[in-house]
C-alpha positions as CSV (number, residue, x, y, z in Angstrom):
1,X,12.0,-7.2,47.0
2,X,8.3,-5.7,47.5
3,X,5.7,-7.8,45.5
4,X,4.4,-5.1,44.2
5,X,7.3,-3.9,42.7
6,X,7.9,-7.5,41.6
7,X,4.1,-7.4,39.9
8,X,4.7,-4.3,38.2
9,X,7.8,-5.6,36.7
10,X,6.5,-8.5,35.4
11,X,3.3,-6.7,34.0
12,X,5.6,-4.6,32.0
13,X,7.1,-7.8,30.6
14,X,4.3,-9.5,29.8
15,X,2.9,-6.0,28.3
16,X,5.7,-5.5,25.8
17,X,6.0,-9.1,24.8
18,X,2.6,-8.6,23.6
19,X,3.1,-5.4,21.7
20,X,6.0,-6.9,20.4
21,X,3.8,-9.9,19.1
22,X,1.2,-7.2,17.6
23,X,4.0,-4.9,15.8
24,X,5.0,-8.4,14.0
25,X,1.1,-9.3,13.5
26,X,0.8,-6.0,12.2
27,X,3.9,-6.1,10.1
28,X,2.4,-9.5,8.3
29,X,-1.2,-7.7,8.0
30,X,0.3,-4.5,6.1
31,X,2.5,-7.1,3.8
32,X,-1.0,-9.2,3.0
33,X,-2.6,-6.4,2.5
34,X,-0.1,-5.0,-0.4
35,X,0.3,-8.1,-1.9
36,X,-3.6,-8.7,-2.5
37,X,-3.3,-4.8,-3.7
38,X,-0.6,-5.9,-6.0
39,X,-2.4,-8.9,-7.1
40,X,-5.6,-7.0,-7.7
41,X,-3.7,-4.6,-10.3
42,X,-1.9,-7.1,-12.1
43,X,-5.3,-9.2,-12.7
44,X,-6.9,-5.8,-13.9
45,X,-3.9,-5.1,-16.1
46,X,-4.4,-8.8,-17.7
47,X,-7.6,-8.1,-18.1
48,X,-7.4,-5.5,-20.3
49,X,-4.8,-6.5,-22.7
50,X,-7.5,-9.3,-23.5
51,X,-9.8,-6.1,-24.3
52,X,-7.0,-4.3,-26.3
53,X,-7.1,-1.8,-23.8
54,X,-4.4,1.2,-23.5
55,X,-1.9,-0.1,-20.7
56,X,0.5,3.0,-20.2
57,X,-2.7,5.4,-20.1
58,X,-4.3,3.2,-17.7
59,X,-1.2,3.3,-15.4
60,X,-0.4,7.2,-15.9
61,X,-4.1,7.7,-14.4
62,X,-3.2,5.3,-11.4
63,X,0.0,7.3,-10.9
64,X,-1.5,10.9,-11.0
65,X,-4.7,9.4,-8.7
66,X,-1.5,8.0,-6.2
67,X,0.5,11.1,-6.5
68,X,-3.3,13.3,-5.9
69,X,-2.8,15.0,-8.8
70,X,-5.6,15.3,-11.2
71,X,-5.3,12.8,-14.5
72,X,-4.3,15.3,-17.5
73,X,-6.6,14.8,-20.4
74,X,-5.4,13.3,-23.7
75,X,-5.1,16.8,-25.5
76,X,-3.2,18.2,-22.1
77,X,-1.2,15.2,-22.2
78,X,0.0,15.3,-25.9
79,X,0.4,19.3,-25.5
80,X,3.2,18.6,-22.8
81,X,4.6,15.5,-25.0
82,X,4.9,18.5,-27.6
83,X,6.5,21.1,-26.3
84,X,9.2,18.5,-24.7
């Protein structure tokens, strides 16, 4: 068989080993990354049950800010629990 064919073939090999090796790297990075995320909000919600702090409000704000829709204030908030 040509060599050059031969060197191609194995390039290609070696090539999507690698990527295969950085999709998996890249798997474990995004999976770090959400667990120091989920770590972070946990700490903060600890945190504020030492300071007698609302909870629920705290994680309807970090919902709407997720979702991109902007937090309701407390008056908008108990109008909608109203007129449920």
């Amino acid at each position: 068989m040509n060599k050059k064919i031969q060197k191609i073939r194995e390039d290609i090999r070696k090539a999507e080993a690698r990527l295969k090796e950085d999709e998996e790297y890249l798997k474990t990075l995004r999976a770090r990354l959400r667990q120091l995320e989920d770590d972070e909000i946990i700490a903060q919600i600890r945190s504020m049950q030492g300071k007698g702090g609302d909870i629920m409000e705290t994680l309807r704000k970090v919902q709407e800010m997720k979702a991109g829709i902007a937090p309701a204030t407390t008056i908008e908030r108990e109008e909608l629990e109203h007129d449920a």
